[in-house]
C-alpha positions in Angstrom: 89.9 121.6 147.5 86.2 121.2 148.7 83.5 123.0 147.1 83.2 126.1 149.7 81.5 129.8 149.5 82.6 131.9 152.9 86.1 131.7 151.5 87.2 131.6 148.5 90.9 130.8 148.6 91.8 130.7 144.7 89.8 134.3 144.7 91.9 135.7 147.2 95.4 134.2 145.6 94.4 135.6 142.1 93.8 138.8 143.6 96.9 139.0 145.5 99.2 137.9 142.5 96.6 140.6 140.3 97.2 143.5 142.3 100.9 142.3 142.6 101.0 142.5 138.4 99.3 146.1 138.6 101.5 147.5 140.9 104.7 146.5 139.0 102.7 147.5 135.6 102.6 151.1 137.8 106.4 151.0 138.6 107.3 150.2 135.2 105.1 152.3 133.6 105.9 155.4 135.5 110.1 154.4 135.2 109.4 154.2 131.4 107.7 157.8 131.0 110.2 159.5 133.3 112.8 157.7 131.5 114.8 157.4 135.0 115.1 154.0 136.9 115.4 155.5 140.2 112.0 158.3 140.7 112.1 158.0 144.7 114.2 156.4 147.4 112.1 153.1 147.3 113.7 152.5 143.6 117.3 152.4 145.2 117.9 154.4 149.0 121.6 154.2 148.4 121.8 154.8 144.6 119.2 157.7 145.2 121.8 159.1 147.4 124.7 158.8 145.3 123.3 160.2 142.7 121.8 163.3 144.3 125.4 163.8 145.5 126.1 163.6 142.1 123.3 166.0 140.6 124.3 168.8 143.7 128.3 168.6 142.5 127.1 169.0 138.7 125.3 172.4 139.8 128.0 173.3 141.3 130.0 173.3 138.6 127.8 174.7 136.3 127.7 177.8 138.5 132.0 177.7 138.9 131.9 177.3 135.1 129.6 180.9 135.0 131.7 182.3 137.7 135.1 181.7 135.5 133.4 183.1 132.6 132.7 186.8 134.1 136.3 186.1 135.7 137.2 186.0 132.5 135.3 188.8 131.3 136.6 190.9 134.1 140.1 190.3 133.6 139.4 191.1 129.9 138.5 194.4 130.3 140.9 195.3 132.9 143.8 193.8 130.2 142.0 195.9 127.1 142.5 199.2 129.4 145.7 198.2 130.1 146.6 197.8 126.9 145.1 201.4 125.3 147.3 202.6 128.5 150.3 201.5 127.6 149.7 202.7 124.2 149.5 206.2 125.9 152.2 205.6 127.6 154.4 205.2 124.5 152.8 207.9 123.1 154.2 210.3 126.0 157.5 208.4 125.4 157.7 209.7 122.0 157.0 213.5 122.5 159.5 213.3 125.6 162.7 211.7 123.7 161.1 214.7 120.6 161.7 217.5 123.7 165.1 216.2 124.4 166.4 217.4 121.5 167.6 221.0 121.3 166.5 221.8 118.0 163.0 222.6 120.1 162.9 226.1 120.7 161.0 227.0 124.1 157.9 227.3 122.7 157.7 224.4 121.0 158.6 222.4 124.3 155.7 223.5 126.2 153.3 222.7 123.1 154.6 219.2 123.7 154.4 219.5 127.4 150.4 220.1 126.4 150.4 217.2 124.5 151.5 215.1 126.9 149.4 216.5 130.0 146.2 215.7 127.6 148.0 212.2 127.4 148.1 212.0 131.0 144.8 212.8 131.3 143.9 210.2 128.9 145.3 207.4 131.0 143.4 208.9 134.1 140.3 208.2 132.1 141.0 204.8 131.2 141.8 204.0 134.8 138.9 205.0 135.8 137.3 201.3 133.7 134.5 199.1 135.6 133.2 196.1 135.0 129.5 195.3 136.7 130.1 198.5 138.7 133.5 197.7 139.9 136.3 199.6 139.6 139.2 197.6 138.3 142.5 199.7 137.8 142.0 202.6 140.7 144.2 200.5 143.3 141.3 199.2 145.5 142.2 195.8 144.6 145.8 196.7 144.6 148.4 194.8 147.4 148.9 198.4 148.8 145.2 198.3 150.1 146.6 195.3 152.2 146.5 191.2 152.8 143.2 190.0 151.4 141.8 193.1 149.7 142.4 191.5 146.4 139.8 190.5 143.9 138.5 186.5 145.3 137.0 184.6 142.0 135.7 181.4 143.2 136.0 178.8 140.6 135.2 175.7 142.2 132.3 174.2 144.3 134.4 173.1 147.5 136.1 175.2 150.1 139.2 176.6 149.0 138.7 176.8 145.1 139.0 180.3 144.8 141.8 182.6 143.3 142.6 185.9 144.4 144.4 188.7 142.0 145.2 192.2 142.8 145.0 194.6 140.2 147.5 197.9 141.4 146.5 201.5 140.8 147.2 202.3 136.7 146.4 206.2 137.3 148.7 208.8 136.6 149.6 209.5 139.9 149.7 205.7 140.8 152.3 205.2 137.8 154.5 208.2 139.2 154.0 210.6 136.1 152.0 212.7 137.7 151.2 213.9 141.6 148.3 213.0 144.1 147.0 216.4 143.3 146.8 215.5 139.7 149.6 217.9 138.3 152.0 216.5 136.0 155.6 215.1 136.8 156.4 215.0 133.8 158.5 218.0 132.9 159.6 218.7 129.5 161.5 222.4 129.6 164.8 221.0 129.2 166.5 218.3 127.5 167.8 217.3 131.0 164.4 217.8 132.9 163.3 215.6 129.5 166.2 212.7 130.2 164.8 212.9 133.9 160.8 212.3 132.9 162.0 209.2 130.3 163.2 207.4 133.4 159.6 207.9 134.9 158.0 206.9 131.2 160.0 203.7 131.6 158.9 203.0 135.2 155.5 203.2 134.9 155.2 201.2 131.1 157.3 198.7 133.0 154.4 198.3 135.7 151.5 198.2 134.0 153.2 195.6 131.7 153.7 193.5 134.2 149.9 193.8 135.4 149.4 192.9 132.1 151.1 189.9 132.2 150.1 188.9 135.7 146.4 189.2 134.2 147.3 187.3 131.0 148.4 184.5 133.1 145.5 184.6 135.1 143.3 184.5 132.1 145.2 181.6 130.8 144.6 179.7 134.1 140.9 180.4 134.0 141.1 179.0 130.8 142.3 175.8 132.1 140.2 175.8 134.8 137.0 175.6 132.5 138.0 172.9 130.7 138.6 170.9 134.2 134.8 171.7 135.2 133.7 170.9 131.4 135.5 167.5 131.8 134.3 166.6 135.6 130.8 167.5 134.4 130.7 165.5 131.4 132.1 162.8 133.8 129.9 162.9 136.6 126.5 163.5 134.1 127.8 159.8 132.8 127.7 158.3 136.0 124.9 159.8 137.0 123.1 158.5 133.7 124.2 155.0 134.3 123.0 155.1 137.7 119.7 156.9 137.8 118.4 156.6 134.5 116.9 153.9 132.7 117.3 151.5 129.7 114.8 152.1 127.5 114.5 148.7 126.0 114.6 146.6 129.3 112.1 149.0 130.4 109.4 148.5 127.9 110.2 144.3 128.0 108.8 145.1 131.4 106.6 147.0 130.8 105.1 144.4 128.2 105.6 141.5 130.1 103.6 142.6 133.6 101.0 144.2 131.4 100.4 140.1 130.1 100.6 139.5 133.1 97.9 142.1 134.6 95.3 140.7 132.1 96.5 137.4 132.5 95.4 137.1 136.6 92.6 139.6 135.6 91.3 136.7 133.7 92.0 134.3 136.3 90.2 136.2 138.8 87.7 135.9 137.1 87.3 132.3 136.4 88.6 131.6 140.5 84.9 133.4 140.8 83.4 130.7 139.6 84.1 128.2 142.2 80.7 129.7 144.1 78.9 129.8 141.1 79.2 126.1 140.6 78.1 125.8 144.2 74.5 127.9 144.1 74.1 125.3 140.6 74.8 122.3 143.1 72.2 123.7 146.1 69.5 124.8 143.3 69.4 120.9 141.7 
C-alpha cells in the first residue's frame, strides 16, 4: 500500500478488530461475574425464553410447596382436636355403660349424668378449633353446607391442581348427643334410657373417626405431593442451570484469551499510526 495520510486504512482495521476484542472482553467479563451465560435476550432469544419459562414454574412450585405445608398444618390441627374428641367421647362411653348397671342408686346416676354434660361441653370447646382464623370442625366446611363449600388447597401451579376436603360439624349437637339448643341427649336415668344413649356414643365416635381417617389420608397425599414439587424443582433448577448459567472455566479461557487479544490490537493500533508519521519524516527531508 502507498504511503498516504487522509486515510489511514491499517488505522481504521486495527481499530475495528480493537473495539471488536473490547466488546467481547465486556461480554465475557460481565458473563464471568454474573456467573450466567445468558444476562439478556442478545446472549440466546430462545434459550432466554425457555429458561424464564423455567424460572416462573420453579416459583411456582415453591409457593405450591408453602401452600401444602400450611395444608398440612391445617389438617394437623383439625386431626389433634379430633383426636382429644374422640378421647371424650370414650370417656362419656365409660360413665354411660357405669349408669347401665343397677347397682347405681338414683343419685348416683345423675352425678354421672353431670359428668358427662361437662364432657359434652368439653367437646363443644374443642370444636370450636381454628387455624389462621378459620374455623375447622363447626360444619362450615362440611358437605351439608353444599357442592363446593369445602375447604380448596391448591397445591400445584397450573389450573386444576387443587384439592378440596370437607371437614363435617364435630359439635355436640352435630354428633347427635346433644340438641341444637345445646341440651344434652344423652340420658342416663335408667339403664334402658342408658342402652339407648350407647347407641348415640357409638354413632358419633364412629363419625368423627372417619373424619379422622379421611384427614389422615389427606395428610398422607399432601405428603406425597411435596415430594413431587421437591423432585420437579430439583429437576427443572438443573435444566435451568445447564441452560442459563455458565461454565466457569470456559468462561475465564475467554476471558483470558480476548483480553490478549485487546492489548494485542491495542498495540497494533498503535504501530498502524505510524504509517503518517513516516510520511511528515519523508515531506520534512
Amino acid at each position: 500500500m502507498g504511503m498516504v495520510i487522509r486515510n489511514n486504512i491499517d488505522s481504521v482495521r486495527a481499530y475495528n478488530i480493537y473495539n471488536k476484542n473490547t466488546m467481547a472482553l465486556s461480554d465475557t467479563m460481565y458473563k464471568v461475574s454474573s456467573g450466567q451465560r445468558i444476562n439478556s435476550a442478545i446472549d440466546g432469544p430462545s434459550d432466554l425464553a425457555i429458561s424464564e419459562k423455567m424460572r416462573g414454574r420453579i416459583r411456582s412450585n415453591d409457593q405450591a410447596s408453602r401452600n401444602v405445608q400450611q395444608d398440612t398444618n391445617l389438617i394437623k390441627t383439625a386431626e389433634g382436636a379430633l383426636s382429644n374428641i374422640v378421647d371424650l367421647l370414650n370417656t362419656v362411653r365409660e360413665r354411660i355403660i357405669n349408669a347401665a348397671n343397677d347397682t347405681n342408686t338414683s343419685a348416683e346416676r345423675s352425678l354421672i349424668s353431670s359428668e358427662i354434660s361437662a364432657l359434652i361441653a368439653q367437646i363443644d370447646e374443642n370444636s370450636k378449633v381454628t387455624y389462621n382464623g378459620i374455623n375447622l370442625l363447626d360444619g362450615t366446611y362440611g358437605s351439608a353446607a353444599g357442592v363446593g363449600s369445602g375447604l380448596n388447597f391448591q397445591i400445584g401451579g397450573d389450573v386444576g391442581l387443587n384439592m378440596n376436603i370437607n371437614i363435617e360439624a364435630m359439635s355436640s349437637s352435630g354428633l347427635g348427643i346433644a340438641n341444637v339448643g345445646g341440651a344434652t341427649a344423652i340420658d342416663v336415668s335408667s339403664a334402658s334410657a342408658a342402652m339407648v344413649s350407647l347407641g348415640k356414643i357409638d354413632s358419633a365416635i364412629n363419625a368423627v373417626l372417619v373424619q379422622r381417617t379421611e384427614l389422615g389420608s389427606i395428610e398422607a397425599r399432601l405428603g406425597f405431593v411435596a415430594d413431587n414439587l421437591a423432585t420437579e424443582t430439583e429437576n427443572l433448577t438443573a435444566s435451568e442451570s445447564a441452560i442459563r448459567d455458565l461454565d466457569m472455566a470456559k468462561g475465564m479461557t475467554e476471558f483470558m484469551k480476548f483480553n490478549v487479544l485487546t492489548q494485542a490490537s491495542q498495540f497494533m493500533l498503535a504501530q498502524a499510526g505510524q504509517n503518517a508519521y513516516s510520511v511528515l519524516n519523508l515531506l520534512q527531508q
